[in-house]
N, C-alpha and C positions, 0 to 999 in steps of 0.2 A: 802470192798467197795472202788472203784477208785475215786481215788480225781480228780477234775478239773484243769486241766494245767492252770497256769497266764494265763493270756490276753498279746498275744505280745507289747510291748511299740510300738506308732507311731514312725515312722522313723522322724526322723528330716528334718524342714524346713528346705532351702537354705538358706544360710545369703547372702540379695541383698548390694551391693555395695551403699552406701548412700554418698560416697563424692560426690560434688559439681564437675560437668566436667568444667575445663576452655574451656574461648570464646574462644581461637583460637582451642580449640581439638572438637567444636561443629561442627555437621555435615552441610554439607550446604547443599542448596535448591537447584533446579534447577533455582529461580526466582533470587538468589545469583550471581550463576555464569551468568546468563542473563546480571545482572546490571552490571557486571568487564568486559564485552565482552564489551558491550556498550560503557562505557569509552576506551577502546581501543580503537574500530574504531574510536572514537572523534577524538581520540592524533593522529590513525595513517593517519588521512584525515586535520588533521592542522600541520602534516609534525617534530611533536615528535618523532615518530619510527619509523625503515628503516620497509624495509619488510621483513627481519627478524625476527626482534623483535618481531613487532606484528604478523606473521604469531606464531612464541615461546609461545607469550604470552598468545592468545587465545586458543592453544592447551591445553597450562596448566593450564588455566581458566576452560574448558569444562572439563578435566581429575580430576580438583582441588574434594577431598572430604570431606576437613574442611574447617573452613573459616579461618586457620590461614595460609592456602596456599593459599588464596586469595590476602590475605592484602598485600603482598610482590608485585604484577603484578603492583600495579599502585601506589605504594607509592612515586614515581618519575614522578609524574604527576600532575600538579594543577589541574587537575579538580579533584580532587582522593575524593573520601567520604568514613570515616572510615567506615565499615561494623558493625552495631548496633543491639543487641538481642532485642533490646524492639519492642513490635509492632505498628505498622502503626496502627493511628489511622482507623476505619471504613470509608472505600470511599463513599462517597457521590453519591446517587445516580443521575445519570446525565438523561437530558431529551432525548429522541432518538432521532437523527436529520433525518431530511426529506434527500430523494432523493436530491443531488445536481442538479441546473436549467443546461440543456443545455451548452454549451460553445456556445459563440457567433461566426459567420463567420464575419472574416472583409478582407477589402481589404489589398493585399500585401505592398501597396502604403503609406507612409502617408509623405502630405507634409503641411509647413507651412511659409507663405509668408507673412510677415508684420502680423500678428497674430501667434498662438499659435495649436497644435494638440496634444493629449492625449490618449493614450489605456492604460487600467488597468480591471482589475477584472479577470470574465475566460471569456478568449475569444479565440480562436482557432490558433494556430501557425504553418506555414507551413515550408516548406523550406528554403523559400528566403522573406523577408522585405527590403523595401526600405525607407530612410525617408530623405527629403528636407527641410529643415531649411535654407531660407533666409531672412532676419532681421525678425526673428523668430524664435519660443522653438517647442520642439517636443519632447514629455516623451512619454519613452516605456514601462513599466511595465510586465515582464515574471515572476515574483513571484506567480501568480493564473491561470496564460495560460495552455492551455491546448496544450502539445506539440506534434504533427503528424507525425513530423521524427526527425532522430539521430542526425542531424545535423541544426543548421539554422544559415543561412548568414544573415546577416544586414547591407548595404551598406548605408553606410553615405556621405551625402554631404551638408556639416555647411556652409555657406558664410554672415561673419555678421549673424550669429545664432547660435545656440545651440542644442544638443541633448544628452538628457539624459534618459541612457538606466541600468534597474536593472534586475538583474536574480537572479535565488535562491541559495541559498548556496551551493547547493548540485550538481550543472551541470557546465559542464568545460566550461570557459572564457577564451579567447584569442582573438588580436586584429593586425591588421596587417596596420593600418590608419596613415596617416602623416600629420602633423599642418605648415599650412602654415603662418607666424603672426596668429597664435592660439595654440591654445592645443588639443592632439586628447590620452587621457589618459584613457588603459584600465588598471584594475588589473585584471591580470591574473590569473586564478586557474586554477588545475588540480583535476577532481574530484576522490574518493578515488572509486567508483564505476564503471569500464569500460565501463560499456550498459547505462553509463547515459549520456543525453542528454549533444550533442560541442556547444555554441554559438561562432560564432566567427564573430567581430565588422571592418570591413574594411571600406576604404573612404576615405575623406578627409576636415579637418576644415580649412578655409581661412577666416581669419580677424572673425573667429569663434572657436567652443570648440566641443568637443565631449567629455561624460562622460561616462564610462560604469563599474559598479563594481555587487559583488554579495551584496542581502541583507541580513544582518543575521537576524537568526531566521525564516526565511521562506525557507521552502524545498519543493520540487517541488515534487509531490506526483501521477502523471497523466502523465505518457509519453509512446512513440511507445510500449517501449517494454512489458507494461504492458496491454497494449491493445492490441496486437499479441498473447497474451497469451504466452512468453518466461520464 
């Protein structure tokens, strides 16, 4: 009588690796390398890093596959934020926002004689503005405008008045105006984006001032080239 052969033994499990991976050997996210990009172009648009640098830096941000070849890109930058394993709390959900209204048409013109003239909100910007301040103010507001070409001129002319003129962080500032017994004081920027919108502030203040700076925190989000479709 044949006897029954054993029962083969199962093969043995894998033995999985159960060390702990260090944070810099953890893999990163694509939402990772988004936020290191980010900071770059900050530092490389507030004049931190040649274009070198940041052209280096970004490569290596987008190539990066841990987060401990991250941390090295911006640790020489204040605005640098350690990269952190714990999660983001749950975002909140946010209410949908309506269609934006229109931009408003206004005139090229604005002047103000012994009183006062004001544009702000979204309202439509063309080529060329004019603005006349005689013993009088005149605020221009391009921070919500809605801008129609690459370029816009603002020609000033202060006498015993004022004008003050703000754009957004993110569009080039230049000004070419001279104070006569006044001040005709622009800051200058150059934007880090090529196709974004020149203002540039010419004219002239007499026994007046002209102001023109960008503001921060406001980016200008509506211009030619996004409505060209480019």
């Amino acid at each position: 009588m044949t006897k029954n052969a054993p029962a083969a033994e199962p093969a043995p499990r894998p033995v999985l690796d159960q060390t702990p991976v260090a944070e810099a050997e953890m893999r990163a996210s694509d939402a990772d390398r988004e936020r290191i990009a980010e900071l770059l172009r900050d530092a490389y648009a507030e004049g931190r890093l040649t274009v070198e640098e940041h052209s280096e830096r970004i490569e290596a941000a987008y190539g990066a596959r841990t987060l401990g070849e991250l941390v090295p890109l911006t640790r020489d930058l204040p605005a640098h934020r350690p990269i952190s394993m714990e999660k983001a709390p749950p975002a909140q959900a946010r209410p949908v926002a309506g269609p934006l209204p229109p931009a408003r048409s206004e005139s090229p013109s604005m002047v103000a004689i012994f009183g006062g003239a004001s544009r702000k909100g979204r309202w439509r910007v063309g080529s060329r503005l004019k603005a006349v301040a005689i013993f009088g103010g005149v605020e221009i507001d391009l921070t919500d405008a809605v801008f129609e070409s690459p370029e816009v001129v603002i020609e000033v002319t202060a006498i015993f008045g004022g004008v003050d003129i703000k754009v957004p962080e993110n569009v080039s500032l230049h000004g070419t105006g001279v104070g006569i017994f006044g001040g005709f004081d622009v800051s200058e920027q150059t934007s880090a984006d090529p196709y974004a919108p020149v203002v540039l502030v010419k004219g002239a203040a007499i026994f007046g001032g002209c102001e023109a700076k960008p503001r921060r925190g406001k980016k200008l989000k509506e211009w030619v080239r996004k409505q060209l479709g480019d």
